[in-house]
N, C-alpha and C positions, 0 to 999 in steps of 0.2 A: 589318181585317187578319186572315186567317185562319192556323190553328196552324201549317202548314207555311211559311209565308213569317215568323212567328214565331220557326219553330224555325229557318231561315235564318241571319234576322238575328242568332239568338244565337249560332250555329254562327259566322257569319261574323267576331264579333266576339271571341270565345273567340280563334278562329286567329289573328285581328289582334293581340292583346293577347301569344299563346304564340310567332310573329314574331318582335314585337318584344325578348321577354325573351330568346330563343334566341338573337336577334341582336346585344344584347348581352352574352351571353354569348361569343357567338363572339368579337367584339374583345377579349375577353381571351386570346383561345389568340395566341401569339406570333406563329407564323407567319402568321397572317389580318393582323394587325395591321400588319407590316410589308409585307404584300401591300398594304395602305390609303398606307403611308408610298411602295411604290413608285408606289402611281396618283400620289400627288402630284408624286414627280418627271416622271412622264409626263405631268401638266398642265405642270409646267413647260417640258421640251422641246417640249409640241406649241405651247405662247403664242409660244417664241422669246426671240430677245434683242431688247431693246428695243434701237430704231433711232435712239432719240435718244439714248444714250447712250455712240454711237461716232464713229467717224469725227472732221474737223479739227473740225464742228461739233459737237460733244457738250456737250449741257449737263449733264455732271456735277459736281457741288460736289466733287467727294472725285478727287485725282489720288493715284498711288502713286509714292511714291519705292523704288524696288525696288535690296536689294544682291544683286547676279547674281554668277553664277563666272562672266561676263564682266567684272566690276567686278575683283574679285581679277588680273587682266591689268592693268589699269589703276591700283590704287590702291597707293600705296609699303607694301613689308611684307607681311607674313601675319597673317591672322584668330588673335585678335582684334584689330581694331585699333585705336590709341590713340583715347581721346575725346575727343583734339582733333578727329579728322576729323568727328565728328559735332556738335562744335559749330559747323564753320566750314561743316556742312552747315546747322546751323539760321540760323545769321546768312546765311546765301546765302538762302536760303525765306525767312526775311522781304525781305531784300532786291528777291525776284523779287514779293512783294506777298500771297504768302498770309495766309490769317487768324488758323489756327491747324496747327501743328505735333504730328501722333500717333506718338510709336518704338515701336514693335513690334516693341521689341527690352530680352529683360530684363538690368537690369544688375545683378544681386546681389552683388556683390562689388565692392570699389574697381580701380583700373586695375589692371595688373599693370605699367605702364608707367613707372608713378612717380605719389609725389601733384601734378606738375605739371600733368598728364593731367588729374585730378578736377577740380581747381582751375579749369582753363581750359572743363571741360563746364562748371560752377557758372556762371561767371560767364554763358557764354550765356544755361542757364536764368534767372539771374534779372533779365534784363538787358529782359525782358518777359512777361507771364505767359500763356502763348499755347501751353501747351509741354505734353503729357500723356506721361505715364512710364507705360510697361507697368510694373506689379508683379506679385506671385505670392503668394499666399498660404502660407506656412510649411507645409510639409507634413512627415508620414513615412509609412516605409511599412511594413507587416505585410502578411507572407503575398503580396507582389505586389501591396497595393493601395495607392494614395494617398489619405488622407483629409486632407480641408479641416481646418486648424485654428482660420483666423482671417482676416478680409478689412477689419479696420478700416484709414484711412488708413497707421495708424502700425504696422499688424501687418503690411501687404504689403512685400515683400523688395525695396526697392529703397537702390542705394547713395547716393541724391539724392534721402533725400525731404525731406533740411533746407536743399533749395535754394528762397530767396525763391518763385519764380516756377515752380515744377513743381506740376504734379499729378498725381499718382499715382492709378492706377487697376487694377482687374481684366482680366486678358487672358484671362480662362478663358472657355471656347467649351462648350456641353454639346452632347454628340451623342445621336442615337438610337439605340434598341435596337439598329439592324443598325448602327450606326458614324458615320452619316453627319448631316455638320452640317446641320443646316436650321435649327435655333432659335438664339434671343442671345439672353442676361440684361442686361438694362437696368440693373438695379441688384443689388447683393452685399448680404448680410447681413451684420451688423458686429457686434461682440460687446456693443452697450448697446442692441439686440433695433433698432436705425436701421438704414436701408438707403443705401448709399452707392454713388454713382455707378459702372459698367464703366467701360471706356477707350472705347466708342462714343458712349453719353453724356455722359463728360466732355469729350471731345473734339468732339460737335455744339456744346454746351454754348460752347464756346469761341466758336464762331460767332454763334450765336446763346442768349444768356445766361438768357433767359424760357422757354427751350423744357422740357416738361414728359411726360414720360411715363409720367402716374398711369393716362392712359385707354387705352393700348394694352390691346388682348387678349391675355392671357395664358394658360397653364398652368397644371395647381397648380404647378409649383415656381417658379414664377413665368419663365421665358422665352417669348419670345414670336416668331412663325412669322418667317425672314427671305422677303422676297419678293424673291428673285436678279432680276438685271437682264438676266445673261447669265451663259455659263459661266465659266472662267477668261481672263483677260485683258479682260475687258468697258470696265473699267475703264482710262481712259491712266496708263499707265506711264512712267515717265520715272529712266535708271539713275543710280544715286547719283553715279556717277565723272562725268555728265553737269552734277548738282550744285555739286558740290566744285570744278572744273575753270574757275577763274577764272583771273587773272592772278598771284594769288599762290599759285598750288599748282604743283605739277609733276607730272606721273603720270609713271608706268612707263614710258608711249609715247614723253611727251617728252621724258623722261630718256632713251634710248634714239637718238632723232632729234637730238638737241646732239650728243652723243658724236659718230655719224658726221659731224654736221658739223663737230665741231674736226675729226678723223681725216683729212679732206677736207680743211682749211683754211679750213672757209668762215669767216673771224673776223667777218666784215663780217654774215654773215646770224646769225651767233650773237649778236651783241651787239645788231641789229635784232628778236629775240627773234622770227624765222622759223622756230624750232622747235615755237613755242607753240600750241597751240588753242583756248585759252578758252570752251571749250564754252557756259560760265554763261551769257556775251555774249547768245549765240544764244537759250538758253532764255529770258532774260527778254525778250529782242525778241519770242519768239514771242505772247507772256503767255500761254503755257501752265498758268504755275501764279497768276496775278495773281487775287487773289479767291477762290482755295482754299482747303482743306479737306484738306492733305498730311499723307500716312501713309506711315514709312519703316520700311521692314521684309525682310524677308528674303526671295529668289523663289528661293534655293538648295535643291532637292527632299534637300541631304546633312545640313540645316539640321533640318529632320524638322517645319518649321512649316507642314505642309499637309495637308488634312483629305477626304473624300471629300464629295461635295455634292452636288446634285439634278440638276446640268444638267452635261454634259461637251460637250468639243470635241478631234476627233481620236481619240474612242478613249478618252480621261480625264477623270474626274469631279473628280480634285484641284484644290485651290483653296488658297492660300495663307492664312495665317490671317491677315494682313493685307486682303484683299479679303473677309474674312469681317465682320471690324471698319468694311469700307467701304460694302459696302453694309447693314447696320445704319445707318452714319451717313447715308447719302441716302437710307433710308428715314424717319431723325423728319424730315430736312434738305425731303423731298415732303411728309411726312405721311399718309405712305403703310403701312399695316397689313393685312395678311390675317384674315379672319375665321371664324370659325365657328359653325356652328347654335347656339346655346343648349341646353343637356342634353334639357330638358323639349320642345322643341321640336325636335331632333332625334328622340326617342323616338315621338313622336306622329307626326312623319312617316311614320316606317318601319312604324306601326302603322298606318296611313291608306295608305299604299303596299301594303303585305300585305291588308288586306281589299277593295282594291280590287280587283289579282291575283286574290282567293281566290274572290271573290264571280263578277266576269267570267268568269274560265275555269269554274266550275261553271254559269252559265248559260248558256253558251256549249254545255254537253255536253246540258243538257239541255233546252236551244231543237232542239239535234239528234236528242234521244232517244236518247242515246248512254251505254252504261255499259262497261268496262272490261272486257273479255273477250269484247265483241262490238260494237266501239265501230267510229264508221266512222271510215277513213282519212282524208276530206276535214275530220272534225272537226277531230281530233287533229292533223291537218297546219296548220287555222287555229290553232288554241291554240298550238303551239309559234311562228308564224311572231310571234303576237301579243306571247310571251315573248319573242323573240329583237328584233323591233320596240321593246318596251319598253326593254329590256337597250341598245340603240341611244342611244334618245334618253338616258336615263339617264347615259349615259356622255358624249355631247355637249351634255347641259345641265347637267353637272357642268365640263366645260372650258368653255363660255358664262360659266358663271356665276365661273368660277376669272377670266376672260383681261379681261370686262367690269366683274362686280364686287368683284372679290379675293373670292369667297366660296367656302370650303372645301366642297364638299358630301361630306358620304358614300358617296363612288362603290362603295366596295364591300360595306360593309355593304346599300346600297340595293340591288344588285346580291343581294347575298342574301336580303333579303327576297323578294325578285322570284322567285326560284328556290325559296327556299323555300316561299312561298306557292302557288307551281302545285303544286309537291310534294304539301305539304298538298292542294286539291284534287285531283290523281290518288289519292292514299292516299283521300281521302274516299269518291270513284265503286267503290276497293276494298270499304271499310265497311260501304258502304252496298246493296253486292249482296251480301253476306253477313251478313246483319245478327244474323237468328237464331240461325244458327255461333259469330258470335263472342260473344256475348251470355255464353254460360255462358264462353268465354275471357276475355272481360275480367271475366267478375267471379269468377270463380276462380286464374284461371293467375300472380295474384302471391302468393299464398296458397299453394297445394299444387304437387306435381312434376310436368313435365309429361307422364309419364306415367300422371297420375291423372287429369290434364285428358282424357286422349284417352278414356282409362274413362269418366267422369261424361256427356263430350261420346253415345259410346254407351249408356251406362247412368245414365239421371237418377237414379235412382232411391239410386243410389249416393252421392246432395249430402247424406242424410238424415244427421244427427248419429249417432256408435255406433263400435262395432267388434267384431274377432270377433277369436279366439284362435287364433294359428296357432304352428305348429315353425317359429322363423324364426332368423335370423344378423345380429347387430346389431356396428357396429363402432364405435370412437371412437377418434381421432388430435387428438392434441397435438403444438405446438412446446415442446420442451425448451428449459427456462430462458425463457418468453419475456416473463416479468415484467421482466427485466432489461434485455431489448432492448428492449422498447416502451419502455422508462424513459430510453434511450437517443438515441430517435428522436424527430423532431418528427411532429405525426400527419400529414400529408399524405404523409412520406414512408413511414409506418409503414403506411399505407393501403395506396400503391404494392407494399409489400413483401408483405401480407396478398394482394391481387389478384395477383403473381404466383407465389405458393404456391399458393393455394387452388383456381387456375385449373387446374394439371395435376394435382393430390390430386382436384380430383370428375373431369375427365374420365377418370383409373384407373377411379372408382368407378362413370360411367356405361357404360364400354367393357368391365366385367365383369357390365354388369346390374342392377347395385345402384342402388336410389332413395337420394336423397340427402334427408337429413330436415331437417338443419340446418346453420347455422355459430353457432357461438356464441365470437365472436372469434375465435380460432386456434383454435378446437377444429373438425374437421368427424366429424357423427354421419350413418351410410347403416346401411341395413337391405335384406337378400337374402330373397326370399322372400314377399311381396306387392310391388302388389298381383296381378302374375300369380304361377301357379305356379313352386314353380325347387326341383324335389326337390334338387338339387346345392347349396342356398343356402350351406351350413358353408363347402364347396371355393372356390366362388366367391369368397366375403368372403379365406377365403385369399391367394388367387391374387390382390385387388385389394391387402391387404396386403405382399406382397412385391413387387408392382410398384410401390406408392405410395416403398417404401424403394429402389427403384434409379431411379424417375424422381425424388427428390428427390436420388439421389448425382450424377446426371448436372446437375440443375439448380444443386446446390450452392455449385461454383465462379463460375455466372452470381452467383446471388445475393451472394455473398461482394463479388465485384467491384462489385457497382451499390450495394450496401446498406452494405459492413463489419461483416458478421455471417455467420458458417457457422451455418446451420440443419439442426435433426436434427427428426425426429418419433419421438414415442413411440405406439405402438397396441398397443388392447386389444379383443380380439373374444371374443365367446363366443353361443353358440346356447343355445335351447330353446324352451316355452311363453311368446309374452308377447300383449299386445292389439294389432292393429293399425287403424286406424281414424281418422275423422275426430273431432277431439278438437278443442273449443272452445265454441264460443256461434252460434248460428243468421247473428251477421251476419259473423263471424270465426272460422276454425276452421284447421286444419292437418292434412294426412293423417301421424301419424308412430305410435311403436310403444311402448310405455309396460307396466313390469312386472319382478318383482323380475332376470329373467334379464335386461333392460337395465341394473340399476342395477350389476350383476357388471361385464358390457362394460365400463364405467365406472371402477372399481376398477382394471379390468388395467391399464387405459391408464396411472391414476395410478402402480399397481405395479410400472412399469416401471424408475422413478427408486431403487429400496431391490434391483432384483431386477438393476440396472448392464444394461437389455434395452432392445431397441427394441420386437418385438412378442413379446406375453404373450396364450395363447387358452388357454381355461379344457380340463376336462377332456373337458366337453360337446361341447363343437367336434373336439377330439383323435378321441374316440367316432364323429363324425358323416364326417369326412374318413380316418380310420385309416390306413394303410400307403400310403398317397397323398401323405404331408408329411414332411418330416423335423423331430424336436420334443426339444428337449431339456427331463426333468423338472427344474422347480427348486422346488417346495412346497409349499406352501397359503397358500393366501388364505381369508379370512371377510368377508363384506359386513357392513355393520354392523347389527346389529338382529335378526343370524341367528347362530344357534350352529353351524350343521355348518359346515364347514370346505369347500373346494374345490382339488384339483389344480391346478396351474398348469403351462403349458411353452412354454418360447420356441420362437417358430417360425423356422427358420431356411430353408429351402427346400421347393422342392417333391421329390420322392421322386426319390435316386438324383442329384440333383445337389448335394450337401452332399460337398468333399473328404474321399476318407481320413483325411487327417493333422487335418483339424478335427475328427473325430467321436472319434479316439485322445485327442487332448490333452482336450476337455469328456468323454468318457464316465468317469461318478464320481463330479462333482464336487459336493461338498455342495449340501443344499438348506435353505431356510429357510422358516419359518412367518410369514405377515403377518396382523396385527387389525387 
């Protein structure tokens, strides 16, 4: 194997490995993320609804007993209504033969009807133990949020949990970043660190008593993917008033149809009880619900129990939070789980996918003899069609593998590898016809400005460690008080705030010419005057000065608003002899400017906070710009270590643009002496 197909395979493996870490990177940026959560709903929609789970033949275990605002037509009274009706709904469901009984519906509180109402729920519950109670975990709220307090049997908020034969469980449903339900919690945390059954679980549970769901895939928080059946309504529905509507209830309708027929006289069809309909009759004839798995809950959108979800019909993606509970239960009820790659195993894919990419399309260019700036079109036309080919099947062997083996695949992470990796080789074929060029940039251009890069790039000669002594203009800018605010901030956000300061403070200082030498935290240090000529360097650092204070008065209010803090900067400039030069060690060095007329710049900056100034320029600088600035005297300064002393004067503008009446009210006013 010789060096170049060496240097290849390291090259190729390098990219694989920086891929993969970029690519997981990227699944943290939010937006990418839920670009991943929407392919999965597009897996969803493109699988469909299952076909067996509709129509007269459906084999669904799980039917819904659904209260509609068509039910409200039909059921005596207004919401809320007493809990006798939902006991004589529970004795009707056993009746008609189901297994077990799920309400999805929370009752926190006793009736408001009377404790006859309680008493008569109680005894249905305990009259068999088949019976699961939505509860709620005690919550409060701060600031707009709900925090969980407690999810033990005996913590969650229901008015019957000391009924023999109920069980009490969690209704809480967790969504995604963008809102939207796709996951269930199988089980709740409980305050003696056990984990106790949701209301899907305890409710499969009822069916079938063994059933175990240690090995589902999970999350860290522990939920785990629901695989929809179909959008909303997948599931048979059957309305409660259809329930209830035996021989001994009367709805609304039939109370309604007696009347007109006493009104009529029909006494013969009213006592033949020709008013009546008995719905129930009918449903258990049907055996609609014989051998279920009923779940009564709410399908009123005014009720607020409906969630947004992966698959829509009509135009909407809302789903009842009751059909969210239902299918959970026919998914342990199938055995049925959605999957995903294992971490280590997902990584390596997409690391194995990017040097596949990376390695193809660069031999591809140079089976052609093809480099970038003189590359042929029929190349570059197979590379992209090969990319777009790839990007194809990727996205159809990601639904393959969703619709055959519930297996999640990373459609768009892969999809970014894929993209990135050609990247990577086009930027390579750059590289690599420049190789020379960039040689001294990459091993300079993180180091010094990149105006010293383009010197060195011209003049090597100029890499040699040293410096020389020039009349030059050094400046140094602080945030006032920012000890306090970073103590304030947490650092990522403190970061954010640094990056959009610092971001328009140097392009002032590059759009006057000035190299920028450093940042050291809030401070930024530029220097005028190397390393090309700038006989004007004093005026310049001026002129970036006074713009630096009106592009931070205009940024001000942004900042205030995104951060909670108005930022000022204080600056200090001053001119003279100091050294300018590449200053370090042969393998690390820095082009900046060093010498006692920097360590003054410095000083004024500090001098600003005792002299109540924004910008403070020594007398030097004053000398160097003269009748050009407007400068009001305020004293002397001493560097420390030096006995002479130093004029100081705030700059306030440049010449002839300072008002009258400012220059009447400061002309006078004392000055003071700083050590």
């Amino acid at each position: 194997m010789n060096r170049t197909t060496l240097s290849n395979l390291r090259t190729t493996a390098l990219v694989s490995l920086g891929v993969a870490v970029l690519v997981a990177l990227l699944r943290l940026v939010p937006a990418l993320a839920e670009l991943e959560l929407k392919a999965l709903d597009w897996r969803f929609q493109a699988r469909g609804v299952d076909s067996t789970m509709v129509g007269m033949d459906s084999r669904a275990d799980v039917v819904l007993i659904a209260l509609s605002d068509q039910d409200r037509d039909v059921l005596p009274g207004t919401p809320p209504y007493p809990r006798s009706l939902y006991a004589h709904a529970v004795e009707n469901l056993r009746l008609a033969g189901v297994k077990a009984v799920g309400i999805d519906l929370l009752f926190t509180k006793p009736d408001p009807h009377g404790p006859q109402e309680d008493e008569r729920f109680r005894a249905a519950l305990s009259a068999r133990p088949d019976v699961v109670l939505a509860g709620r975990a005690p919550t409060h709220g701060f600031g707009g949020l709900i925090r969980l307090q407690s999810v033990s049997h005996s913590g969650l908020e229901n008015a019957y949990d000391d009924a023999p034969g109920a069980t009490i469980a969690s209704v809480e449903v967790p969504d995604d970043p963008d809102g939207v339900a796709r996951r269930y919690w199988p089980t709740r945390p409980a305050p003696d660190e056990q984990r106790i059954p949701s209301f899907g679980l305890a409710l499969a549970r009822k069916d079938r008593p063994s059933l175990d769901s240690t090995g589902l895939p999970r999350d860290l928080d522990g939920a785990v993917l629901l695989d929809f059946y179909g959008p909303r309504g997948t599931f048979r529905t059957v309305s409660l008033g259809q329930v209830v509507d035996d021989s001994l209830f009367v709805t609304e309708e039939e109370k309604r149809v007696r009347a007109e027929m006493i009104a009529s006289g029909d006494a013969e069809g009213v006592a033949a009880g020709d008013w009546q309909t008995n719905d129930f009759d009918a449903l258990v004839s049907s055996g609609t619900l014989r051998g279920k798995v009923a779940i009564l809950g709410t399908a009123d959108p005014e009720d607020k129990d409906y969630f947004p979800a992966p698959m829509s019909r009509d135009g909407s993606s809302m789903m009842a939070g009751m059909e969210l509970h239902a299918t959970f239960v026919q998914n342990l009820l199938d055995g049925r789980a959605l999957h995903r790659l294992p971490g280590w195993l997902l990584e390596l894919s997409l690391a194995l996918l990017a040097g596949l990419v990376y390695a193809g399309s660069s031999r591809l260019r140079r089976a052609g003899d093809t480099r970038l700036g003189r590359s042929s079109l029929a190349t570059e036309t197979v590379n992209a069609a090969a990319v777009v080919l790839l990007s194809v099947l990727i996205v159809g062997g990601s639904l393959a593998a969703f619709s055959k083996l519930s297996l999640i695949l990373p459609m768009v992470p892969m999809l970014e590898a894929t993209l990135v990796a050609y990247g990577a080789a086009v930027v390579g074929q750059v590289v690599s016809e420049r190789r020379q060029k960039q040689a001294i940039r990459g091993m300079f251009g993180t180091y010094v400005h990149p105006t010293v890069v383009d010197l060195l790039i011209a003049d090597p000669e100029m890499m040699k460690l040293g410096g020389v002594r020039k009349e030059m203009t050094v400046l140094f800018s602080d945030i006032q008080g920012f000890t306090p605010i970073s103590e304030a901030m947490d650092a990522e956000e403190l970061v954010n705030l640094l990056n959009d300061y610092l971001g328009p403070m140097t392009d002032v200082v590059k759009s006057t010419g000035g190299a920028l030498d450093k940042y050291v935290g809030d401070c930024v240090m530029a220097f005028w005057g190397a390393p090309g000529e700038q006989p004007d360097h004093a005026m310049r650092a001026c002129k970036a000065a006074l713009a630096m204070q009106t592009r931070l008065t205009d940024l001000r209010p942004v900042l205030k608003a995104r951060y909670g803090h108005e930022i000022f900067c204080r600056i200090g400039i001053n001119s003279g002899p100091m050294v300018v030069g590449n200053m370090g060690s042969a393998e690390r060095f820095n082009y900046t400017v060093m010498g006692d007329a920097v360590n003054l710049a410095a000083r004024l900056e500090g001098a600003n906070k005792q002299f109540g100034t924004q910008i403070l320029i020594s007398q030097f600088t004053l000398d160097a710009v003269g009748s050009r600035v407007e400068a009001r005297p305020l004293g002397e300064v001493t560097v420390k270590g030096k006995s002479q002393s130093v004029p100081v004067y705030e700059l306030i503008s440049l010449a002839d643009r300072t008002p009258t009446l400012w220059k009447t009210l400061h002309r006078g006013r004392p000055t003071k002496h700083l050590t």
